[in-house]
C-alpha positions as semicolon CSV with decimal commas, in nm:
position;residue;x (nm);y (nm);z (nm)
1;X;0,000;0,000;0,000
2;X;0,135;0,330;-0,093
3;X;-0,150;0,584;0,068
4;X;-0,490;0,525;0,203
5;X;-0,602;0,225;0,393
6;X;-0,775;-0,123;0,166
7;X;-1,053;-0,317;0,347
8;X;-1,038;-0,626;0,200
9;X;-1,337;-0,887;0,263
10;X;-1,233;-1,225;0,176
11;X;-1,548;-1,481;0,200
12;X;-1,575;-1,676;0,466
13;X;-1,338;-1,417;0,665
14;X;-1,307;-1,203;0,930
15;X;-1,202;-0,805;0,703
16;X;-0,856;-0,741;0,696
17;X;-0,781;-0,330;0,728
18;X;-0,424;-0,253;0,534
19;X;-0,250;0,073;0,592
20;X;0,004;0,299;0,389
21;X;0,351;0,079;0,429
22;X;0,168;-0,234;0,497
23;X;0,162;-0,496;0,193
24;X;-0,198;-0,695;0,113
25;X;-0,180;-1,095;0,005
26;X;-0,447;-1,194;-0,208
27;X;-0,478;-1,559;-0,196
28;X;-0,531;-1,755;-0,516
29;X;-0,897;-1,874;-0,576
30;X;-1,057;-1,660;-0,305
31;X;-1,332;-1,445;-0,346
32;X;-1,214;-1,070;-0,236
33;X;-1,340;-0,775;-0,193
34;X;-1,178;-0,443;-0,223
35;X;-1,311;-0,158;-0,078
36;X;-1,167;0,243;0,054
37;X;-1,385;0,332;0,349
38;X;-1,195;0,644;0,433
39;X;-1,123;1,013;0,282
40;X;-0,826;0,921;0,148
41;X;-0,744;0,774;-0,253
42;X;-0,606;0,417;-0,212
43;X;-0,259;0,374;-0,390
44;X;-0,122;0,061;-0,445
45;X;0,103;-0,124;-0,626
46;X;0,033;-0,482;-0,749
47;X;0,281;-0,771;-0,812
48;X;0,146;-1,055;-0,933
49;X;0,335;-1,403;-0,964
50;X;0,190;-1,663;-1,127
51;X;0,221;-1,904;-1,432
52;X;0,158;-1,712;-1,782
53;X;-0,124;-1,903;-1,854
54;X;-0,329;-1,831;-1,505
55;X;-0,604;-1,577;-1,527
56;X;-0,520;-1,251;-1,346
57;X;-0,903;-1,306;-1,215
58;X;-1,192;-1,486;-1,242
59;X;-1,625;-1,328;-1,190
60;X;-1,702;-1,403;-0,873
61;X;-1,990;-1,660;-0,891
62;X;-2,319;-1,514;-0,858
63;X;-2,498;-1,610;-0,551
């Protein structure tokens, strides 16, 4: 996270609050849920690492 603070709602979860300096792990085949619930723009900066021919994402299925 580079500025702001992520709430990130992972089904099944308890939310997970990440902060400006703090780094985010989204696990692979999870449903998540991104959202900024405070006055300040979310900045962040993704690295993803997985084989080429794995989807960045997938639609959530609809309930």
């Amino acid at each position: 996270m580079v500025k702001g603070t992520l709430s990130v709602d992972r089904k099944n979860r308890e939310m997970v609050h990440t902060q400006a300096g703090q780094a985010v792990i989204e696990p692979v085949n999870t449903i998540i849920r991104g959202t900024n619930k405070g006055q300040t723009p979310v900045e962040l900066v993704i690295f993803q690492v997985s084989p080429p021919e794995m989807p960045e994402s997938h639609p959530a299925p609809s309930q």
